[in-house]
C-alpha positions, 0 to 999 in steps of 0.5 A: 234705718240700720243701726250700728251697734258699739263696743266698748273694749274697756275691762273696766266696765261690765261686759260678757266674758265669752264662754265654751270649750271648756274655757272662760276668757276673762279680762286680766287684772293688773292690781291682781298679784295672781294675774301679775305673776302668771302674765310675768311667767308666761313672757319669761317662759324660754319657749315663749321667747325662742318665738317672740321679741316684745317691744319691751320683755318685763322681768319683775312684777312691777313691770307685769303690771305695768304691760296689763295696765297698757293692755288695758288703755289699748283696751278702752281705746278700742285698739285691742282686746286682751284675754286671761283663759282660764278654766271655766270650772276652776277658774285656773289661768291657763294662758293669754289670747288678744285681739291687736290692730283692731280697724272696725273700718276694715272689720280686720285685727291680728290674733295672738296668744300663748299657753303657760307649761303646765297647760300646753298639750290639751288643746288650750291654744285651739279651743280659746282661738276658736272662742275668741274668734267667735266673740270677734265677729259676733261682738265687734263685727269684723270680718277678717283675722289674722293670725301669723308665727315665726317660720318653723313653729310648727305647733302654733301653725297646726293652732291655726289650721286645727282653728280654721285659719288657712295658710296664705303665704309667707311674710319675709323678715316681718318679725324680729329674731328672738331676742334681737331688735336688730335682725328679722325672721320670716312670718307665716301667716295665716287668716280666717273670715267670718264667713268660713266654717268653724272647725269642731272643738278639741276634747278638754282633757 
């Protein structure tokens, strides 16, 4: 008789923090005032807004820890998986990678991620999407993620070839304009499945 194994997402309770690459992918804690200020910083980042218009972009600690703690219930529901990645030796939070639109049905979900200034241009991004996606299908079972990026953002797509997500096409008008709620821009997107070859890591530097 085959049994199904559950996961659970909840941060709150013990679970491996996937290793490799250099990197440790840890849950981000929202009462931490260190967790609170590098997810502030890295949303105010000016190249993180030319790319992204969240729902709602938090300005101040009190709001950081507010969008971690939704994080987090989205978490133990099973709807998403959020990542703090972090040096594995220093334990220096270089950056953020989740999993969102979770279906265990459909064994899919949507990557995304981003690297704070001071880490870009090592390899971060590429080496945390390989582990992440890893984690995925070894850990929750899915088969397909998703990965997709405003038209013209030329380093997050070699992210995603250099991680093995292959181009699939063009999404027209599926994400907002930056800083605009009422105009849209078109999408690249990209994905990989669980049967596709992973790609050998960048060198940490």
């Amino acid at each position: 008789m085959a049994h199904t194994r559950m996961y659970t997402l909840d941060p709150s309770l013990s679970r491996p923090e996937p290793r490799g690459h250099g990197l440790r992918l840890r849950a981000w804690d929202a009462g931490s005032d260190a967790d609170a200020e590098a997810w502030l910083r890295g949303h105010l980042d000016p190249d993180f807004q030319r790319w992204n218009t969240p729902l709602k972009l938090w300005t101040d600690l009190d709001g950081a820890r507010e969008s971690l703690r939704a994080r987090a219930r989205d978490a133990a529901d099973g709807r998403s998986a959020t990542f703090r990645i972090t040096d594995d030796e220093s334990g220096t939070t270089l950056g953020h990678i989740g999993l969102g639109e979770i279906s265990t049905q459909l064994k899919t979900a949507r990557v995304g991620y981003w690297v704070l200034p001071e880490a870009r241009g090592r390899g971060v991004a590429t080496r945390a999407l390989l582990l992440a996606s890893r984690w995925a299908y070894a850990e929750l079972g899915l088969h397909r993620l998703e990965l997709g990026h405003a038209i013209g953002h030329a380093a997050s797509c070699r992210v995603a070839e250099r991680s093995g997500y292959r181009a699939e096409g063009t999404l027209r008008e599926a994400m907002f304009q930056a800083g605009r709620h009422d105009a849209f821009r078109d999408v690249h997107l990209h994905a990989r499945l669980a049967t596709d070859a992973e790609p050998a890591a960048p060198g940490a530097r």
